[in-house]
C-alpha positions in Angstrom: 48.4 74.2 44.8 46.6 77.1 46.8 44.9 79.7 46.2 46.8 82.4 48.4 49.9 83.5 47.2 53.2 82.8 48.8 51.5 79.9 50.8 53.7 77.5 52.0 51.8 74.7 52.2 49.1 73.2 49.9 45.4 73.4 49.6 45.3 70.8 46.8 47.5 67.9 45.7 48.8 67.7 41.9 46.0 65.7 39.7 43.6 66.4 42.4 39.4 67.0 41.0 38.5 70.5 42.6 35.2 72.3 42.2 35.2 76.0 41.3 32.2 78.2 41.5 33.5 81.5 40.2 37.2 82.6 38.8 39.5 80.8 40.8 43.3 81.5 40.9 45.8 78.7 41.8 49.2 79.2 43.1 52.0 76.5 42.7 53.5 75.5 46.1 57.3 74.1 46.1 59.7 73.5 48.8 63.3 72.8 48.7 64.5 69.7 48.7 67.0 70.2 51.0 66.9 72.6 54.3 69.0 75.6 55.4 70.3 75.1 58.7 72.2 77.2 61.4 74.4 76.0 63.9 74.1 77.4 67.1 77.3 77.2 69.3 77.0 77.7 72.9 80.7 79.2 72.9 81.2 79.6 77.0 77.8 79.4 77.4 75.9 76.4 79.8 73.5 75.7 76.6 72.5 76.4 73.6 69.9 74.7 71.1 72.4 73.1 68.5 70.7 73.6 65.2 67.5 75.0 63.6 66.4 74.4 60.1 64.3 75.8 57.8 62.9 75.1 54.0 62.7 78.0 50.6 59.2 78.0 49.3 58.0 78.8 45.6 61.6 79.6 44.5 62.5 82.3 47.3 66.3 82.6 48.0 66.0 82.2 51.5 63.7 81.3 54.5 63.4 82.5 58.5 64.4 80.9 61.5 63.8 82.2 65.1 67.2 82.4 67.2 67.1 79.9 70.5 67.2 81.3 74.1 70.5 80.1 75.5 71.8 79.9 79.1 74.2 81.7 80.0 76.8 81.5 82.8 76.1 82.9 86.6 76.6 86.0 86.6 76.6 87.1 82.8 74.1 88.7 80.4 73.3 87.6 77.3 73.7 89.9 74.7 72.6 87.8 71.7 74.3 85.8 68.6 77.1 86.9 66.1 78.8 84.6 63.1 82.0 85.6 64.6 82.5 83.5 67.8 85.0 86.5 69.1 82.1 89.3 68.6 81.4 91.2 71.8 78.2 92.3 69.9 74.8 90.9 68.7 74.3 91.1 65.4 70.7 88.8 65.6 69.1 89.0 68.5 67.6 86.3 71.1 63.9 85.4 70.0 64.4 87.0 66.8 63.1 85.9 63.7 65.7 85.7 60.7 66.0 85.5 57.0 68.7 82.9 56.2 70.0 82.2 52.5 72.7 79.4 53.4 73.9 77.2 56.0 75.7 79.5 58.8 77.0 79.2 62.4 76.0 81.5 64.7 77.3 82.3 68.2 76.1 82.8 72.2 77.5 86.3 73.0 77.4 86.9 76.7 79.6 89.2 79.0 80.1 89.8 82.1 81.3 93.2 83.8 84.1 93.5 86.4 85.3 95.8 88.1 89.2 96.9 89.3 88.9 99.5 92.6 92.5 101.1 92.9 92.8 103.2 96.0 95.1 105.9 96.5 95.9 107.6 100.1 91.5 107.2 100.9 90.7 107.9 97.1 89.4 105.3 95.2 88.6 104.9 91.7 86.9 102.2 89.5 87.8 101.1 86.3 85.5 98.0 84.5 86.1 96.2 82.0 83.5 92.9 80.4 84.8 89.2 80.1 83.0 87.9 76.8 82.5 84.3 75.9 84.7 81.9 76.7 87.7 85.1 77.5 88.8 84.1 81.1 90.3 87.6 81.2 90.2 91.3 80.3 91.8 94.4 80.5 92.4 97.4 82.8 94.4 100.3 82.8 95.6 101.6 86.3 94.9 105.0 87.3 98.0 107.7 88.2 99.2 108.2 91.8 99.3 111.4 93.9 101.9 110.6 96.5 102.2 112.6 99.5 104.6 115.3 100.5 108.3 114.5 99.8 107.0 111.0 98.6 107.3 109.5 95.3 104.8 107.1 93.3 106.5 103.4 92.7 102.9 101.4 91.3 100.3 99.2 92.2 99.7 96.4 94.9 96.7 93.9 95.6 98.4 93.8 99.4 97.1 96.2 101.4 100.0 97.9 103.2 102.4 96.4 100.2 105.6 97.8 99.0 106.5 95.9 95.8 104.7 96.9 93.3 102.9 94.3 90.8 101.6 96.7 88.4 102.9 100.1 87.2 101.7 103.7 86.8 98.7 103.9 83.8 99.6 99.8 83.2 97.7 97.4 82.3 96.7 94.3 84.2 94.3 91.3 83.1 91.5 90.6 85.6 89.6 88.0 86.0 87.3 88.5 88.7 86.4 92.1 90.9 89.8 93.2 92.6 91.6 96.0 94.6 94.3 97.7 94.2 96.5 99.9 96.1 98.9 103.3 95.8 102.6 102.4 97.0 104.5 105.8 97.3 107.8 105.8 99.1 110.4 108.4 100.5 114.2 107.9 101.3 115.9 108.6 103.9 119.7 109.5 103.8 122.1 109.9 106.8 125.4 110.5 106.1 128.1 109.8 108.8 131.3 112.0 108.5 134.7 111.0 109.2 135.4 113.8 111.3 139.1 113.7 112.4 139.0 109.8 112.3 140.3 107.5 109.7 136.8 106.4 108.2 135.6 107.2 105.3 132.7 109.0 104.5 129.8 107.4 104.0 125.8 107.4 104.2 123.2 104.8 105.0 119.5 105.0 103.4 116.2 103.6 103.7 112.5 104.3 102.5 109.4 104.7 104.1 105.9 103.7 102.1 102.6 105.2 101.8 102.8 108.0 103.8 104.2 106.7 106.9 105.9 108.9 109.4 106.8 106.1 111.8 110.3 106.1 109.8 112.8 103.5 108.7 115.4 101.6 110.5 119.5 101.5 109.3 122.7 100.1 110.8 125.6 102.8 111.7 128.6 102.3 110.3 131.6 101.1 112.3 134.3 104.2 113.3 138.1 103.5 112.7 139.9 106.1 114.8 143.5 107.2 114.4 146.4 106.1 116.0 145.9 106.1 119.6 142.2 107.3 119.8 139.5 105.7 120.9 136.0 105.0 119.4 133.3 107.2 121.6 130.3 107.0 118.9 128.6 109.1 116.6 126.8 112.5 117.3 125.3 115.1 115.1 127.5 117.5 116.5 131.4 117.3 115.1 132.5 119.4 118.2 131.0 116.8 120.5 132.5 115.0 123.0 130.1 112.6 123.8 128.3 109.8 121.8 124.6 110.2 120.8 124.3 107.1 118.6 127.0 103.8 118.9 128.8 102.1 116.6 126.8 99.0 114.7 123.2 99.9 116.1 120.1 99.8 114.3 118.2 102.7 114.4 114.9 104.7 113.2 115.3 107.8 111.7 112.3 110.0 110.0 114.5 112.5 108.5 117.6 112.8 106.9 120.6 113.5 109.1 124.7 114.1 109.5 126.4 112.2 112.1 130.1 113.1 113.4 133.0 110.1 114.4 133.7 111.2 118.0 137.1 109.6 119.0 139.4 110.6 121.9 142.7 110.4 123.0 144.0 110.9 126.6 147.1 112.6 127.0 149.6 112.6 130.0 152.2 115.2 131.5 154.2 114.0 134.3 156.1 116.6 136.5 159.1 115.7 138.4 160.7 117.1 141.5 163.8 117.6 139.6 165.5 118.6 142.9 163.0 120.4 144.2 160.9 119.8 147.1 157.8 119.4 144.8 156.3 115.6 144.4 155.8 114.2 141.0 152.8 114.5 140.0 151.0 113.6 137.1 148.2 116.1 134.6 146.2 114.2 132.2 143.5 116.0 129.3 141.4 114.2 126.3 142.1 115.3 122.8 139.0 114.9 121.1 138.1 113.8 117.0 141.7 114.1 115.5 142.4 117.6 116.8 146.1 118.8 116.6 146.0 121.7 119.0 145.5 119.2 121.4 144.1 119.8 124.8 144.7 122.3 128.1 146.1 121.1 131.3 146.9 123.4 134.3 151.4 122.8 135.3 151.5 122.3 139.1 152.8 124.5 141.6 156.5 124.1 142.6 158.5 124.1 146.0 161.7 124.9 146.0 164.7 123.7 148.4 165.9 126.5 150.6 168.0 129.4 149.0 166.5 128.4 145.5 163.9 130.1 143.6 161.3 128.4 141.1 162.1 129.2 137.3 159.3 127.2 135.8 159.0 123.8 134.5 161.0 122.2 130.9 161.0 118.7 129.5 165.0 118.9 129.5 165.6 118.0 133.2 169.2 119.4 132.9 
């Protein structure tokens, strides 16, 4: 028994002699026979206490424990304890006193922050997400890309200077420790190589540049197949040319997108006979150039005649 109401333990034993001096008030003191106890898991945490217990006094429904100070991993904070082991909330705190009606199990919630930096032609931007528990992972969504001039976004990249991208446009990628992302843009470029009086066929050669670069990309020029009895000069942006600017099979950089021309040519021969006269044979040569049927210009020799004849001109019928 004791005299103050709602004590929990006893100022006098049952059939126990006490001397009273004025009005006295006893109060019955009973405990439950059995405790209440709540598990404490450490669930990711280093430590945990593993249990607490507690007893209901005078008939009460329920009794108070004080939640344990765990230890959590480096680097996280601990927010406290929840029944669901999966909480990323506290619903009791640490140090907190606690009026428990049954058994439970209660557990360590702890996070810890991290952080994705995605960088974007000098811009970077921060997203965060928290790694609860015993969660070796969480998730971030990436940002959208600007791309330069002419360029076009393709995704993500943890290589700096990459071009395959291992995470899309507003994706989302699990992290499991701080990282850095970066912008991959690219930009094709296109030549196209016309046949151009020659029997090739038309056809084009492209490549891409990444993240802004102007030093260009490299291709391999097609080969040329002339007509019968040309000759292969090379390519050239200009179809009246003459000349090669560019050879068959070569690899070359290009920063923009161009037209090359097949340049072929085909010498052609006029031999002039005396026929008679007092001329020497002689022999004109010109070059017909990418396929052209008009040909080329030669200037005809000047011709002697024997004495007492007079020059008519030239024919390719000697007779």
């Amino acid at each position: 028994f004791s005299s103050n109401i709602g004590a929990t333990s006893a100022d006098y034993a049952p059939l126990t002699t006490v001397t009273i001096k004025n009005n006295t008030r006893f109060y019955a003191v009973t405990k439950s026979t059995e405790p209440i106890t709540v598990t404490f898991n450490a669930n990711g945490a280093n430590s945990v206490t593993s249990s607490l217990k507690c007893y209901r006094f005078n008939g009460g429904s329920s009794c108070s424990i004080t939640s344990p100070t765990p230890e959590v991993k480096s680097g996280y904070t601990l927010i406290g304890f929840n029944s669901n082991a999966l909480a990323t909330e506290s619903s009791w705190g640490v140090g907190i006193p606690k009026q428990i009606s049954s058994n439970e199990t209660y557990y360590v919630i702890q996070g810890k922050k991290i952080t994705a930096k995605f960088i974007d032609n000098g811009t970077s931007f921060e997203v965060s997400c928290t790694l609860y528990n015993k969660n070796n992972e969480c998730s971030v969504s990436s940002p959208t890309i600007t791309p330069p001039n002419g360029f076009e976004a393709v995704g993500w990249t943890l290589d700096e200077g990459g071009t395959t991208s291992s995470l899309g446009v507003n994706g989302n990628a699990s992290i499991s420790s701080n990282v850095k992302y970066y912008s991959i843009t690219k930009k094709q470029i296109t030549v196209s190589f016309k046949q151009n009086g020659s029997k090739t066929e038309a056809t084009s050669r492209s490549c891409h540049v990444y993240n802004g670069s102007e030093s260009g990309c490299s291709i391999t020029t097609p080969d040329i197949t002339p007509q019968n009895g040309f000759n292969v000069v090379g390519w050239n942006t200009d179809s009246n040319a003459t000349s090669s600017s560019l050879n068959v099979n070569t690899s070359i950089n290009i920063k923009n997108d161009k037209i090359y021309y097949a340049i072929t040519k085909k010498q052609v021969k006029v031999s002039f006979k005396q026929n008679g006269s007092n001329s020497a044979d002689s022999t004109q040569t010109c070059t017909v150039y990418n396929g052209l049927s008009e040909g080329c210009s030669i200037v005809s020799p000047k011709i002697t005649p024997k004495s007492g004849f007079e020059v008519v001109g030239w024919n390719t019928d000697s007779n």
